[in-house]
N, C-alpha and C positions, 0 to 999 in steps of 0.2 A: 447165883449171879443175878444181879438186880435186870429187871422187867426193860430198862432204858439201856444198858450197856450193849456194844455190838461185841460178839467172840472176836478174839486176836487170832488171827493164821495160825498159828500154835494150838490151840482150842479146838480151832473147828478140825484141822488134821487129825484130831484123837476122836471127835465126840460129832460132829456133823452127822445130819440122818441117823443116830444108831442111839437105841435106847434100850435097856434090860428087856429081855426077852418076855415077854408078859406069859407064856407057858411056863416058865422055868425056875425065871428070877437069871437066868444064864446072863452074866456082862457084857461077855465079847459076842459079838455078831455071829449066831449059831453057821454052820451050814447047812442051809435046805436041800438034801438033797435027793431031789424027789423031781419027777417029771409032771406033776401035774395037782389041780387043788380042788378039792372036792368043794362045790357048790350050795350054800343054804337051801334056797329051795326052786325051782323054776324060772322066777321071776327074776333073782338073783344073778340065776344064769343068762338069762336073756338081757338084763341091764348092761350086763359083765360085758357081752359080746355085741352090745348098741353102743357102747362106750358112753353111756350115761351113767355109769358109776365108774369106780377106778377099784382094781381089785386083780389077786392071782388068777389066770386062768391053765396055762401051760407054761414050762421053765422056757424056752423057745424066744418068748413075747416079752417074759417078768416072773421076776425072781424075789424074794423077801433077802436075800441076802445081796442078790444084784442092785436090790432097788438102795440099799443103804451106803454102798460105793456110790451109784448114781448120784443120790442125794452129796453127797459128800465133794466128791469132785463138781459138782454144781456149788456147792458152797462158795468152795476154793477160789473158782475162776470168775464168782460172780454174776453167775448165770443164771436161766427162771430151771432150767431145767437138764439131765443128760438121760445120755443111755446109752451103758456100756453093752460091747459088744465083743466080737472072737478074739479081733485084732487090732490093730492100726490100719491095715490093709482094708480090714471090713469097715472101717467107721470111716471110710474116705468112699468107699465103693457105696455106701448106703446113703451118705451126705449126696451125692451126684446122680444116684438113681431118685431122691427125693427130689431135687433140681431140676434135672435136665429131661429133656423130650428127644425124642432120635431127631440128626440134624444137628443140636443147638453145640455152642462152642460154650468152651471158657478159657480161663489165663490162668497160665500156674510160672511162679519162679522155677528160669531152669534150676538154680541150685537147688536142691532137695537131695535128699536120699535116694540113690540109683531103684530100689525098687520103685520108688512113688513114680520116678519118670518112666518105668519100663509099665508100671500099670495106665498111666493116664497115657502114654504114645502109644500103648500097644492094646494090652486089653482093654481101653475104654472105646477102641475104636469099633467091637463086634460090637457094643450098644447103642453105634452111631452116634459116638462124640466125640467130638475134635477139640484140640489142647491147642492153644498158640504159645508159646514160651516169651517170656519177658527176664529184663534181669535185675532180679533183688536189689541192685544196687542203685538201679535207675530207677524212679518210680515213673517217671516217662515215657518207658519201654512199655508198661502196661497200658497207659492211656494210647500210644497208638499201636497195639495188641486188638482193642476195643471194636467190635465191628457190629451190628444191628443184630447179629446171634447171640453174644455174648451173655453166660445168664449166670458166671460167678468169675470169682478171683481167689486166687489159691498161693498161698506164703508158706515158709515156714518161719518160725520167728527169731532161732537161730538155724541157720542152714548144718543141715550133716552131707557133706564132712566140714564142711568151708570153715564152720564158725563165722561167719558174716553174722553181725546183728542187722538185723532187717529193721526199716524207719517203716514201722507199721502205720503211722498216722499217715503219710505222706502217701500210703496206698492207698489207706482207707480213705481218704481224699479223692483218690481216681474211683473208688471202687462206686462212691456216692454218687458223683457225677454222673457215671454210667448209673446206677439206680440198680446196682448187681450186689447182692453181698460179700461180704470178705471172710474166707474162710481160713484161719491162721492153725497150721499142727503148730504145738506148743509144746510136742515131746523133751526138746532139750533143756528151755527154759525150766520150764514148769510153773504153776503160779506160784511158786516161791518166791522165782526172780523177776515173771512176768505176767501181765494178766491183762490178756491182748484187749479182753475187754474196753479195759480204761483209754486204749488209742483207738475204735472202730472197728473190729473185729466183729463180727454179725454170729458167727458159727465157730467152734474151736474143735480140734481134735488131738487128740493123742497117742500113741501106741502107748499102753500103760508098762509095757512088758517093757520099759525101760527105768525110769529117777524114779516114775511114783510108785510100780512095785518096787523096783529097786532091790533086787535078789539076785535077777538071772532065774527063778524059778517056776514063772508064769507068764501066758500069753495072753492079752487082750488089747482090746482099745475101747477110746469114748469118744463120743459127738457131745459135746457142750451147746446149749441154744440159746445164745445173748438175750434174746427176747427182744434185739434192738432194730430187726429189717423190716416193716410193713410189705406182708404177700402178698396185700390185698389192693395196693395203691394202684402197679401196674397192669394187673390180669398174666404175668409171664409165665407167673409159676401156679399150672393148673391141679397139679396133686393139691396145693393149699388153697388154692382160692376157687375152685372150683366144686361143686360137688361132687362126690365122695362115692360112688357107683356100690360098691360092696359094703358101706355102712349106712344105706337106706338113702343117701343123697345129702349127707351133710356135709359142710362145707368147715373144713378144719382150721381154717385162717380166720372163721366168726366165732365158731363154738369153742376154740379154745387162747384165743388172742395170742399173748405173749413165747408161750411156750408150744406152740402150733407146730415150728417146725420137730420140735423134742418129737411129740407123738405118731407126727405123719412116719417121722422116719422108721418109728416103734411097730406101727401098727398098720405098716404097709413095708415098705422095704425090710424091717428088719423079719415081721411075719413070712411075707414070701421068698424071700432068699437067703432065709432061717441062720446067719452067723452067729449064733448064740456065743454068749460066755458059760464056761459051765460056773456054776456057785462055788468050787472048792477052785477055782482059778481068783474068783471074784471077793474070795476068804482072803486068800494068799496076799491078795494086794493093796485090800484093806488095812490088813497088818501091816502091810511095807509106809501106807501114807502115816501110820501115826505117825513113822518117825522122816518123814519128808523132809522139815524144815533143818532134822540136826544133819542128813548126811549129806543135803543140800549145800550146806554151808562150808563142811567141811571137803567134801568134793571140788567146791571154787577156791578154799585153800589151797588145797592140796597143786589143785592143775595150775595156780599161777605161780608157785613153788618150783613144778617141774619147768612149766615153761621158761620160767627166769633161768631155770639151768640149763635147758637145751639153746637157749639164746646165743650163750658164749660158751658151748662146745667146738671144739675144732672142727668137727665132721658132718657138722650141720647148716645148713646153704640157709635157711628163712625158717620162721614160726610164724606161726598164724594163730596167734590166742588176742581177742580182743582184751581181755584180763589188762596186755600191758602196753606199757605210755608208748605211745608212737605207731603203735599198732593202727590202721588205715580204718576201723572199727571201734576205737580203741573211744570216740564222743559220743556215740552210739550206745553202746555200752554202761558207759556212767549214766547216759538219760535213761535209756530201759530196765538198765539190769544194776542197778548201783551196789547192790550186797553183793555178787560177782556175774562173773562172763560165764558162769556155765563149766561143769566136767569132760566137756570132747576139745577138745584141738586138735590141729594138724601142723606137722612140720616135712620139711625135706633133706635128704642129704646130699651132700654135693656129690654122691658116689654116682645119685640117680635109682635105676628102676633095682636094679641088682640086689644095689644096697640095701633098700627099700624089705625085699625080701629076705637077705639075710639078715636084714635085724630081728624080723617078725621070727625065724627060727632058733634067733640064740638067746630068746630072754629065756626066765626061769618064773619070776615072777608073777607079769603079766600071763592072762590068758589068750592066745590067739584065736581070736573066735568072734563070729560076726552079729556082737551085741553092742549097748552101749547102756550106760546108766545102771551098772551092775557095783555091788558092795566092793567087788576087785577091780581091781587093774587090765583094763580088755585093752588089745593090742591087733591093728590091721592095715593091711598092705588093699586101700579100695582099689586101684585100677586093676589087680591080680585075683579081687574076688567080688566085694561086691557091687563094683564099677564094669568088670570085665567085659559084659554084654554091651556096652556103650561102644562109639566110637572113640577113637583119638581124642577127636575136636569137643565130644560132647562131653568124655569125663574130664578135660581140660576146663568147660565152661561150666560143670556142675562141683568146683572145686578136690577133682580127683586125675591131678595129672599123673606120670609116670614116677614122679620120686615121692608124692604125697604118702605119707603114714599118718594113720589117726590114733590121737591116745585115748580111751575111757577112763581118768585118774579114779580109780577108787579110793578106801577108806583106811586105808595101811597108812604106816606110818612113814614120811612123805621122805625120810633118810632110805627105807627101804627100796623105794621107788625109785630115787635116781640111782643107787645103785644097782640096780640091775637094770638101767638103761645103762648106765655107761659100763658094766661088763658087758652086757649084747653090743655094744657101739663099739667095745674095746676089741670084739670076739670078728667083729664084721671085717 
């Protein structure tokens, strides 16, 4: 490839960060699977652990197979830097302990995935941090959210279950004003469809253990670092802009500019409250991004396929797939997401909560099980599993009411699929 050309998405999903093993001549991204890396010589070590050079120290911190995902999905989303970690769960909990000081607030869309709201209403509150909720659909609702605490804003960029396409720009608008960054999961999109970057996204995360591995076979997550928030303009956020207590007193918002926030969270949050990915996770899902872009594509096939058919079932009350025309998402969508709306939707039945549940029991197909973004067909009743902790009012406002079922369309063949919705539909 000539010196002047940029990779196409396609490119960098195969080849980003990863180069033949220089021990081996090995192609594919070996697994390191090893706890720890022996040191040249004292100095070596001592650089290592100043952070004046960059290098393995323990799998914990950095991994030569972790660091090639990292590098990779940083490509993707157009970012200076990541760092993958255990979860999804970990790379929201590590973004906010890099953030936030006991006391400080932030705003997050109620729509999200029922854990994310049971971790930031509940367990973020032993760290002494407090969540105000606003609604994806208003960007309004955030600016007056906004109070003299506030030190981030939290999206998702399609909402799970809702399928809401979020007007990211329209936050990142509030999020500026306030002088807070925007922190966008981009789990459902992916930078396939989306890449919050390009509307004002400051921070990205993911749970990978969804589209970008894309198996059902591993669990992690990644913090993406836009490189685009200045830590150092307001003094708020004093992990970055402040001196550094445990690496001699350096101050990680001068010494490492753009990707400041990548490191802090690396070698401070991620160091002390250790959620590692292990490397034969961070293999697994490697392999899954080369082929990102094809089952990306086909997945948005496939789901505005089914949706068109659940549309005009008899026994089916509304859809919610922004995929199609008339859909209240449906402009949203072609400006964000133009190649498609994304593999989850939701629909309901007019039977209601009942119905809801016998359909989850009578597919054959689909698997009922509480994933998304998998090669199959995944199948779930949220207000009966993973909404149920919520109230009424709240899995109503987090798009998980009582007749709600979500689909994950996988990569079967899309005849297959409606039939055995409409034998479960037939069987209900």
């Amino acid at each position: 490839m000539s010196a002047d050309r940029t990779p196409g998405f396609n490119t960098l999903a195969i080849h980003a960060g990863a180069q033949p093993d220089p021990a081996t001549g090995a192609r594919v991204t070996p697994i390191y699977q090893t706890t720890s890396f022996v040191f040249d010589d004292v100095d070596h070590a001592a650089a290592l652990f100043n952070l004046e050079t960059f290098g393995n120290i323990y799998t914990r911190i950095m991994n030569p197979t972790q660091a090639v995902l990292e590098e990779r999905i940083a490509a993707l989303e157009g970012g200076t830097a990541a760092l993958a970690v255990a979860s999804g769960h970990a790379a929201q909990l590590l973004v906010f302990h890099t953030l936030l000081e006991p006391g400080d607030e932030f705003i997050a869309a109620r729509q999200l995935y029922g854990g994310s709201i049971n971790q930031f209403g509940y367990s973020f509150q032993k760290c002494g941090w407090t969540v105000r909720w606003a609604d994806t659909t208003d960007a309004e609702s955030f600016r007056a959210a906004v109070t003299p605490k506030t030190k981030a804003i939290f999206a998702e960029s399609i909402a799970n279950p809702g399928g809401i396409i979020t007007d990211i720009e329209a936050i990142a608008k509030v999020a500026k004003e306030a002088g807070v960054p925007l922190i966008v999961d981009n789990t459902l999109a992916t930078p396939y469809l989306l890449r919050p970057k390009e509307y004002g996204a400051d921070i990205i995360v993911h749970s990978l253990t969804k589209f970008l591995g894309g198996h059902g076979n591993s669990i992690g997550g990644v913090i993406v670092d836009c490189g685009t928030f200045d830590w150092l303009a307001s003094g708020r956020y004093p992990t970055l802009s402040q001196p550094t207590q445990s690496y001699h007193g350096i101050t990680l918002a001068e010494t490492f500019g753009n990707f400041a926030f990548a490191i802090a969270a690396r070698v401070l949050a991620l160091r002390d409250l250790g959620p590692a990915i292990s490397p034969f996770n961070a293999f697994l899902i490697l392999t899954g991004i080369e082929t990102l872009p094809l089952r990306m594509q086909r997945h948005c096939d496939n789901a505005l396929a089914v949706a068109e058919w659940l549309s005009k079932h008899e026994r089916v009350a509304w859809v919610n797939y922004a995929g199609l025309p008339g859909n209240a998402y449906h402009a949203l969508a072609k400006r964000y997401c133009p190649t498609g709306a994304g593999g989850v939707f939701t629909f309901g039945l007019k039977a209601g909560y009942e119905a809801g549940v016998k359909l989850v029991g009578n597919v054959k197909l689909f698997s009922h099980l509480a994933n998304i973004g998998d090669t199959r067909s995944l199948i779930i009743h949220p207000a009966s599993t993973t909404h149920r902790q919520l109230s009424d009012e709240n899995r109503a406002r987090a798009g998980a009411g009582p007749d709600v079922v979500r689909l994950s369309i996988g990569l079967e063949d899309v005849g297959d699929i409606i039939a055995d919705l409409d034998q479960a539909l037939a069987a209900g």
